[in-house]
Backbone as CSV, one residue per row, in Angstrom:
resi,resn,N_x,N_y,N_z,CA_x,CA_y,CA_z,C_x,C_y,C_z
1,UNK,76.825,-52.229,-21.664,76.951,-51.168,-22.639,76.211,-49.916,-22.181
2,UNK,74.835,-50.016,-21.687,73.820,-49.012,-20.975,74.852,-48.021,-20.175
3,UNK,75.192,-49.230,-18.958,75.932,-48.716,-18.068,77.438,-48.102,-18.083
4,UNK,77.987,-48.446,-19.315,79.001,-47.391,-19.805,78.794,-46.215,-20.021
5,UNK,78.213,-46.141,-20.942,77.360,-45.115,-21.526,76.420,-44.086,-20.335
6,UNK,75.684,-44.249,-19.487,75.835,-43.759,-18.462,76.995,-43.114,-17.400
7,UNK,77.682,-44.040,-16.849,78.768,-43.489,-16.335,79.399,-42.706,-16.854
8,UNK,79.375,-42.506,-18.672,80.037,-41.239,-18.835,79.377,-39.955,-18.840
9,UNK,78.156,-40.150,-18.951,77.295,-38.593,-18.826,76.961,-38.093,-16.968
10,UNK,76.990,-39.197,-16.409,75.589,-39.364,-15.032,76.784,-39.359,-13.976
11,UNK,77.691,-40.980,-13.799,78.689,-41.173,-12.773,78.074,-42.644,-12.035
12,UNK,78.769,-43.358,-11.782,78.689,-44.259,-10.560,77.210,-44.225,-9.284
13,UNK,78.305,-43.040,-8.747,77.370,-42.668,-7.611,75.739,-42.211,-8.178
14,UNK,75.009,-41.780,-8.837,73.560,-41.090,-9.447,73.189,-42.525,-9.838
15,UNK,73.736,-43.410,-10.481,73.139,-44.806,-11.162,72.982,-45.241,-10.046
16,UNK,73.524,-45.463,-8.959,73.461,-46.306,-7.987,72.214,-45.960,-6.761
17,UNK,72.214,-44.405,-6.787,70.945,-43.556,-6.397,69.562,-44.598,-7.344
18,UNK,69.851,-43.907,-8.436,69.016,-44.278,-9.798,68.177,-45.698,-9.356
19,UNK,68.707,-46.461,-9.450,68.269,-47.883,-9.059,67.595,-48.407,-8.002
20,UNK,68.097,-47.851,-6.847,67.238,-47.769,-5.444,65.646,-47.258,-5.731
21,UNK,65.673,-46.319,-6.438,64.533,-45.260,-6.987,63.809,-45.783,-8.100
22,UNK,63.825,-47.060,-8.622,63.253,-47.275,-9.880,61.944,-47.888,-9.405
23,UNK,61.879,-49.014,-8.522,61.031,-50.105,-7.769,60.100,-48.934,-7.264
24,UNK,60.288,-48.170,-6.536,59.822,-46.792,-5.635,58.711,-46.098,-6.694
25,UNK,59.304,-45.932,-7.322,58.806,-44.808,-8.989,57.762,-45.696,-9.597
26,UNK,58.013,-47.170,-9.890,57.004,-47.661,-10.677,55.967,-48.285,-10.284
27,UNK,56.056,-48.254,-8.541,54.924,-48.244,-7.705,53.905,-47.430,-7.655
28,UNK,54.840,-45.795,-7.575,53.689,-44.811,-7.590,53.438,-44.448,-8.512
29,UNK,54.366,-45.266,-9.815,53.487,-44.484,-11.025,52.090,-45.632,-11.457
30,UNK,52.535,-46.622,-11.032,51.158,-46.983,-10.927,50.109,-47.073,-10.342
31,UNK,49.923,-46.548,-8.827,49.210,-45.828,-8.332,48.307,-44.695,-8.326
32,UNK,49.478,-44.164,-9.324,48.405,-42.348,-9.983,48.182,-42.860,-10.872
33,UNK,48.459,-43.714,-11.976,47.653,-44.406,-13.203,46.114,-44.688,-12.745
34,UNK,46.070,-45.462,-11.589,44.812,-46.150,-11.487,44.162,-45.406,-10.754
35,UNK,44.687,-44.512,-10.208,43.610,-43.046,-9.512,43.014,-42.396,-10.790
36,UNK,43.562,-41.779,-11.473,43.926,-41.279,-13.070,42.625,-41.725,-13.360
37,UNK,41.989,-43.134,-13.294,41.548,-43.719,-14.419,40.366,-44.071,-12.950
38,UNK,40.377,-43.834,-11.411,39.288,-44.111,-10.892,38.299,-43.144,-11.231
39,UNK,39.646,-41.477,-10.925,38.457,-40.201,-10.313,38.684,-39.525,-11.696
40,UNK,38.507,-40.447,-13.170,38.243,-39.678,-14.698,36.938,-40.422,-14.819
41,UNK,36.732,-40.576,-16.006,35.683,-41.172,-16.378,36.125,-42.340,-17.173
42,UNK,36.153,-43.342,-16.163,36.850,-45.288,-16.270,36.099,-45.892,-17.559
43,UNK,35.274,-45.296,-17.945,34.376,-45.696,-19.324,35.182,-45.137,-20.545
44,UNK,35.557,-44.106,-20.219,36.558,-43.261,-21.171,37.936,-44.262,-21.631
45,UNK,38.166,-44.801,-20.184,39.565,-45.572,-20.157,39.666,-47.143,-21.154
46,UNK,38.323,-47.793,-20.908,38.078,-48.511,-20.923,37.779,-48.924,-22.168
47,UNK,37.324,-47.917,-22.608,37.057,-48.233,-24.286,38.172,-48.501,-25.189
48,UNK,39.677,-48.614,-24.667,40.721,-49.042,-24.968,41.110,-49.862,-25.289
49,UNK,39.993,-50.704,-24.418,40.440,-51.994,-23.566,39.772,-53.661,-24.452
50,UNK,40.064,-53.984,-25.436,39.393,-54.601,-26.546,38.068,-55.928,-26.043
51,UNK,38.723,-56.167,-24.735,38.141,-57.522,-24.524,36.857,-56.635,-23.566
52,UNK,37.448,-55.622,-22.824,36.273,-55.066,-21.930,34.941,-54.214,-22.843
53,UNK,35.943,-53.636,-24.109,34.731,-52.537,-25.070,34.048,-53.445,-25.322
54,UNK,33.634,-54.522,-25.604,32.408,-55.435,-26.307,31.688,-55.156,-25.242
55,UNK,31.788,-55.617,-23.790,30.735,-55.584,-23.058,30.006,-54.574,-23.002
56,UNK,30.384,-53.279,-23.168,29.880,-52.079,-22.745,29.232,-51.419,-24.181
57,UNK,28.551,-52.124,-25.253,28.648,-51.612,-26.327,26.670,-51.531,-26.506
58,UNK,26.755,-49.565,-26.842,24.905,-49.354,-26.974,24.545,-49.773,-28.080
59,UNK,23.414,-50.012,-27.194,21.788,-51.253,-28.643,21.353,-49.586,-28.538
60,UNK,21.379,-48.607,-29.629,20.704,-47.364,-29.911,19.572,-48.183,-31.241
């Protein structure tokens, strides 16, 4: 159904591009994610993170 629906806006040939390019893409998008989150402040990130925020939590 996707791929109907595609072929009528996109074409054959671009989906078939498309797909080669997906594996590629969600490599490097996870690559700049975890740069993202080396060279920010990973404490920032982390506090997201339910099982990791307990550890990191101040005795003020």
């Amino acid at each position: 159904m996707v791929q109907k629906i595609l072929n009528k806006f996109v074409g054959t040939k671009y989906i078939t591009i498309l797909r080669t390019w997906v594996p590629n893409m969600a490599a490097w998008g996870t690559v700049v994610g975890v740069a993202v989150v080396h060279f920010t402040d990973w404490r920032l990130v982390l506090d997201y993170v339910p099982y990791i925020k307990g550890k990191f939590s101040e005795d003020e």
